[in-house]
N, C-alpha and C positions, 0 to 999 in steps of 0.2 A: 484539396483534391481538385483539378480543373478537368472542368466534366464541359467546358464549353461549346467542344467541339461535338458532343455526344448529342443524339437524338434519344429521345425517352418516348412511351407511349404510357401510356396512363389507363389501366383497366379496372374498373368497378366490376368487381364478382356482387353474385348475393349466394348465400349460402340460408339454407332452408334445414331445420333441424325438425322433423316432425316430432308428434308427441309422441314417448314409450315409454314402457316401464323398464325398469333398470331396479335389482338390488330389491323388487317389491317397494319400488318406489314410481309414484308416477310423475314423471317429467314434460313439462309441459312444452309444446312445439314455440323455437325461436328463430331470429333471421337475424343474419349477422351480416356485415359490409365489410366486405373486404377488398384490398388493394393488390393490384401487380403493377411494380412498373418495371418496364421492359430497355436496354440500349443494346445498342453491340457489345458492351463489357460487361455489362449489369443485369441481375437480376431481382427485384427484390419483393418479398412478398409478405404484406402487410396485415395483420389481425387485431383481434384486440388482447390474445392472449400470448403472440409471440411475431415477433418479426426474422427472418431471414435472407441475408441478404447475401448475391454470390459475387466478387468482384474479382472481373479477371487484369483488371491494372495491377492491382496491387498480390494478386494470387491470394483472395482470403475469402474464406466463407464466415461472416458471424450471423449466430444465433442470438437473438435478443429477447429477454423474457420486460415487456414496458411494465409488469404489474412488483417486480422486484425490482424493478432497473438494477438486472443484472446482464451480462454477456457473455458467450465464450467466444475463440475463433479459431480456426481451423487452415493452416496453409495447403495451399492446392500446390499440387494434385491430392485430390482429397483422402487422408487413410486417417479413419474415423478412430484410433488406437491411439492418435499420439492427444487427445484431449481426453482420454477415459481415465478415471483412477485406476488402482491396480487390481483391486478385486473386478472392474469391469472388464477390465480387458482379458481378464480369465474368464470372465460370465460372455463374452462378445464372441473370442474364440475358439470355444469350445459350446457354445449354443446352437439350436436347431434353427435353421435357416428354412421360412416360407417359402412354398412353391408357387407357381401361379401359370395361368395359361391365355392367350391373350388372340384374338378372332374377328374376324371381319367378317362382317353380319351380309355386307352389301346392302345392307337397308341405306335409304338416304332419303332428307328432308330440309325443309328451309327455315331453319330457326333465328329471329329477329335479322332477316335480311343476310342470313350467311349459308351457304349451299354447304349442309354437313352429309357425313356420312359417320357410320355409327360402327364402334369399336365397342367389342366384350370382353371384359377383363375378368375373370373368376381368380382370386385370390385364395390358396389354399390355404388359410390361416385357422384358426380353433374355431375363428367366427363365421368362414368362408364368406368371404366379401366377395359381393359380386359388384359389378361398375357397369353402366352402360354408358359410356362418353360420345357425346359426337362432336366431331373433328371438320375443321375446314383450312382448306389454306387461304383462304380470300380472308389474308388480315396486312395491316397498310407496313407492319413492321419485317425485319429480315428473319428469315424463319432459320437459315441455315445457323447464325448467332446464337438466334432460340436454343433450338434443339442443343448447341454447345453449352450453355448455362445450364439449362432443366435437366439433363442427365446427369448435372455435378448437383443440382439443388435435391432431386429425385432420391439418390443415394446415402443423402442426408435424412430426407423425410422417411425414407421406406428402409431402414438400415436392416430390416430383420428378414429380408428377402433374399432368394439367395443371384446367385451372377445369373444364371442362367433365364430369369426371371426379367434382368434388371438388362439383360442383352437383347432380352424380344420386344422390354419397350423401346430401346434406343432405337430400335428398328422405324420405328412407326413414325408414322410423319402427320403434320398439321397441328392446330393447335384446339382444344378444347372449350368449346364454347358453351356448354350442357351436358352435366353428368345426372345422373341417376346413381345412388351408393346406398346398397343394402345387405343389410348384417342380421346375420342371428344370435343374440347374446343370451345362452343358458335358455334358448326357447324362444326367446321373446325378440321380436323382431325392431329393428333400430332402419329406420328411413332418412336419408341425404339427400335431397337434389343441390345443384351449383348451379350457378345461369351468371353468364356473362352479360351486364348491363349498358355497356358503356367502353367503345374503347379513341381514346385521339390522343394527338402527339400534345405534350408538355411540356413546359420546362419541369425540371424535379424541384424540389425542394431540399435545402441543403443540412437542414437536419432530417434528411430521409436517408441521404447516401453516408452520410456517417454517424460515428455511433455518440447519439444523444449525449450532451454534457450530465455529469449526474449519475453514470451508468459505472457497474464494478466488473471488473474483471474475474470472471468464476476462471478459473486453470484447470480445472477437472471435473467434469460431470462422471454421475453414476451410470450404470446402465438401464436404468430403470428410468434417467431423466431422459436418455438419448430415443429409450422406445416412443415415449409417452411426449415426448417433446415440450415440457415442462423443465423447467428450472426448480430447483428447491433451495431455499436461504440458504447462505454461509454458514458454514459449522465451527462456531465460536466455543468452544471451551474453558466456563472460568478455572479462577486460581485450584479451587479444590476437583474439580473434573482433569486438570493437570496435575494433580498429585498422583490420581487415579490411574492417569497415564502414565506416571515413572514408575508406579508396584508392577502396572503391565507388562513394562518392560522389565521391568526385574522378573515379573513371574518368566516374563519370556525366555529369560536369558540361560534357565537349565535345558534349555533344547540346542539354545546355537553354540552355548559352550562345553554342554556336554560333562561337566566335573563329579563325576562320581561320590570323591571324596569331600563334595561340598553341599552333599546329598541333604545332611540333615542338617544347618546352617539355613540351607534354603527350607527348607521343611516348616523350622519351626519360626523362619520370616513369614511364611503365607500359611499356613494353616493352622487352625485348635483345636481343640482336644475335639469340638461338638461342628466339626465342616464333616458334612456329605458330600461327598467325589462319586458322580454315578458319570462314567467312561461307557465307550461305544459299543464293548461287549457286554455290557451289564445288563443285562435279564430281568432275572428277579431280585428284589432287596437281599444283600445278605451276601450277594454274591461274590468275588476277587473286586471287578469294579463297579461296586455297586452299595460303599460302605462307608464308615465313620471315623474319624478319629486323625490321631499323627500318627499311627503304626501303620493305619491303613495306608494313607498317603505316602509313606516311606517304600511302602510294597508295592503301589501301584507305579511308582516314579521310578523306581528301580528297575522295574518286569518292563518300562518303556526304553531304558538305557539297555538290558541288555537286551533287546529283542529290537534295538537300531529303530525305533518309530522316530520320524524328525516331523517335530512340528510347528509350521511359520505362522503364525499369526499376523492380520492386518489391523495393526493395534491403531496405526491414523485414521484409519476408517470407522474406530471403533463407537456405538452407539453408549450413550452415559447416563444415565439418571439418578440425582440424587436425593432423598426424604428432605419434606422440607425441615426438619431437626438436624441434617446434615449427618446421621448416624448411621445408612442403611443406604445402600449404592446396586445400582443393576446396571450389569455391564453385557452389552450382544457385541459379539466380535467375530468375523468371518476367519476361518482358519484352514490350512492346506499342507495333509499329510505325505509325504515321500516316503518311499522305501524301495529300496534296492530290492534285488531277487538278490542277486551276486552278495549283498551283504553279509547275508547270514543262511548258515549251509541248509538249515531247517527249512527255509523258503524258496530255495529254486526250485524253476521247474522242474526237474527231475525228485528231488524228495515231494512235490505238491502230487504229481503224477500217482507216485507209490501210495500215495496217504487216499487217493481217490480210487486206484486199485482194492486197498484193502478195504473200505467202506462199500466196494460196490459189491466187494464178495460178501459182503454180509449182508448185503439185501437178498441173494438169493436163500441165504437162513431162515427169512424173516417168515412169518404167515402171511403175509402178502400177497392177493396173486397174484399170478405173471404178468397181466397189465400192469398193476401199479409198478413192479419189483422193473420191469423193463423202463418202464416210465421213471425212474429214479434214476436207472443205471446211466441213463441218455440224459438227464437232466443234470448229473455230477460231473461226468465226463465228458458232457459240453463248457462247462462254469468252466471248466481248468483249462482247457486246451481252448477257450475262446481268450482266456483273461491275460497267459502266458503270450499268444500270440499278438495281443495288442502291444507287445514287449515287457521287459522285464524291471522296467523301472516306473512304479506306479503312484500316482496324484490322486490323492481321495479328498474333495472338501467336506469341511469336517463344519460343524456349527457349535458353538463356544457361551456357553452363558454363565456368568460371575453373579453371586449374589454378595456384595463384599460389607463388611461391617466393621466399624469402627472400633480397636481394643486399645485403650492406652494412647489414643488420638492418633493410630495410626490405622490403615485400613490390613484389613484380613479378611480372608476367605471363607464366607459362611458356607457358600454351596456351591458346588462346582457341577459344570454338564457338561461333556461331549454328545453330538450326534451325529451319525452321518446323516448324509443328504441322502435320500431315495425318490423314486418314482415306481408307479405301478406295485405290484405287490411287496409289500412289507418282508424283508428277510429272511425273519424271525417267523414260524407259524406256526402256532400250538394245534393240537389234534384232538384235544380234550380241556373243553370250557370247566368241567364238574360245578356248570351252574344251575343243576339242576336244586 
């Protein structure tokens, strides 16, 4: 890469990490050194737990994890989708995006020789971060360049913000020479300052601008790596965790092919006499999906065939653990339900309508009084006419857990889960504990 005509600046941050408690854990205050070096092309930003670097010669953003010497990279103009696996980029797209509100105090002061003024950032996140930065333009490098890199590096770092958020800071001008960053974690309050120590022109160094000899190429991060900015090792599978993975796909394969008549073939490949299938309507033990056996399992697979459930499993994504006697396998795998309305006449809207018609005439039956009985009737006939109108063809993530055992040296299915995903109140809600 011939960076010779490139001017670089060379910025010593120090980062201040007070002491708090975390988890009922207490964490003791540290101070880290960190790096930015700045050109007209370049950005790059230096830690001891990850590096990032933006480069607009070649249009590439890489993330480098030095403690894994791993990398991913990212072509600009940056759409952070095309590096996610697949379960992320459903967890990326359909996630809540932070809000945040951002102010000009008009306060101003002279911190190590730079005439700041003082910018409030409140971040609206679970931990509501607040920021007090102060800003200067009296810096020896092109700010206009600046600002072009750190809105492509920013986008990367703060992924979970939404535009509107990420448009009021492009707005803002100068460069950050002293933050202040404070969080409330579960109560407990978490302290940041940054201070700019140091900034002059350099030449760079040439294992700074590219990526370190030694380094792997990761192709897919999670979304949980993208939040957290962390790397996690390569996900190696030995020979019997691959074997694991071809029953999965065989278990898989009664959903995308659909064969009725290969019902019990398949049946008595994955399941025996003593496999528990507890499925997402199952309740209490005993229940349709909440039983034992190969009859049970024939009924349960069946009632999903005709009642059109499709379900995709991300079996490469899949989490694998096996006993060290190699007899006894736990398997978490993320999974994602489809169903048509149009499919089957029982579930359009129009038969969901009438089914919530006749339930809400029978709340005016009930002993109830008309609070609750009104409160129910508005509570059924919101669920329907909110859910139909989100449209008619519906994605549920489902969560997937295999207990598989080994019979005859081949693996089977000890226990099976579905669940869905929820937040806020639980579905299901019983009216009577009788724990007295």
């Amino acid at each position: 890469m011939n960076i010779e005509d490139e001017k670089f600046y060379h910025i010593i941050l120090e980062t201040h990490i007070h002491a708090h408690e975390r988890f009922n854990e207490k964490i003791p205050e540290s101070i880290e050194q960190e790096e930015l070096w700045i050109g007209d092309k370049y950005f790059i930003h230096i830690s001891n737990k990850r590096w990032l670097i933006v480069n607009l010669v070649d249009n590439k953003l890489f993330f480098l994890d030095p403690q894994l010497k791993l990398y991913t990279d990212f072509s600009l103009p940056l759409d952070l989708l095309q590096c996610l696996t697949k379960v992320a980029r459903l967890q990326y797209k359909n996630g809540y995006r932070n809000k945040g509100k951002i102010t000009k105090t008009n306060q101003s002061k002279k911190i190590n020789n730079f005439e700041c003024e003082e910018l409030l950032i409140v971040a609206e996140d679970m931990n509501r971060t607040t920021i007090n930065q102060w800003i200067t333009n009296d810096v020896p490098f092109n700010l206009e360049n600046y600002y072009q890199l750190i809105r492509i590096a920013r986008r990367f770092q703060f992924p979970n913000y939404d535009d509107l958020f990420h448009k009021q800071l492009d707005k803002e001008t100068g460069f950050p020479i002293y933050e202040e960053i404070g969080q409330i974690i579960r109560g407990k309050e978490l302290r940041i300052t940054r201070e700019v120590k140091d900034i002059k022109e350099e030449n760079i160094p040439s294992d700074i601008i590219d990526i370190p000899k030694g380094y792997t190429l990761k192709e897919k991060i999670s979304y949980q790596e993208l939040i957290t900015q962390e790397l996690t090792p390569l996900q190696k599978y030995s020979p019997e965790q691959e074997k694991i993975i071809q029953f999965l796909h065989y278990h898989h394969d009664w959903y995308l092919n659909r064969d009725i008549n290969r019902l019990d073939e398949w049946i008595t490949r994955n399941f025996t006499e003593n496999t528990f299938i507890i499925g997402t309507i199952g309740v209490f033990p005993g229940e349709f999906e909440w039983r034992k056996g190969i009859q049970a399992a024939k009924e349960i697979y069946a009632n999903d065939y005709y009642n059109k459930w499709n379900l995709r499993l991300f079996i490469e994504e899949a989490d694998i653990e096996i006993d060290f006697e190699g007899q006894f396998a736990w398997v978490v795998v993320f999974g994602l339900v489809t169903r048509k309305a149009t499919d089957h006449e029982s579930r359009s809207s129009e038969a969901s309508r009438k089914r919530s018609l006749a339930r809400i005439k029978s709340y005016t039956e009930t002993e109830w009084d008309t609070k609750r009985a009104l409160y129910e009737v508005i509570h059924d006939a919101s669920m329907i006419l909110v859910q139909y109108e989100r449209g008619e063809i519906f994605y549920w993530p489902v969560r997937c857990t295999f207990n598989l055992k080994k019979v005859n040296s081949k693996w089977k299915i000890n226990q099976l889960h579905y669940s869905w995903s929820g937040s806020g109140f639980p579905a299901v809600r019983l009216f009577d504990s009788d724990m007295e």
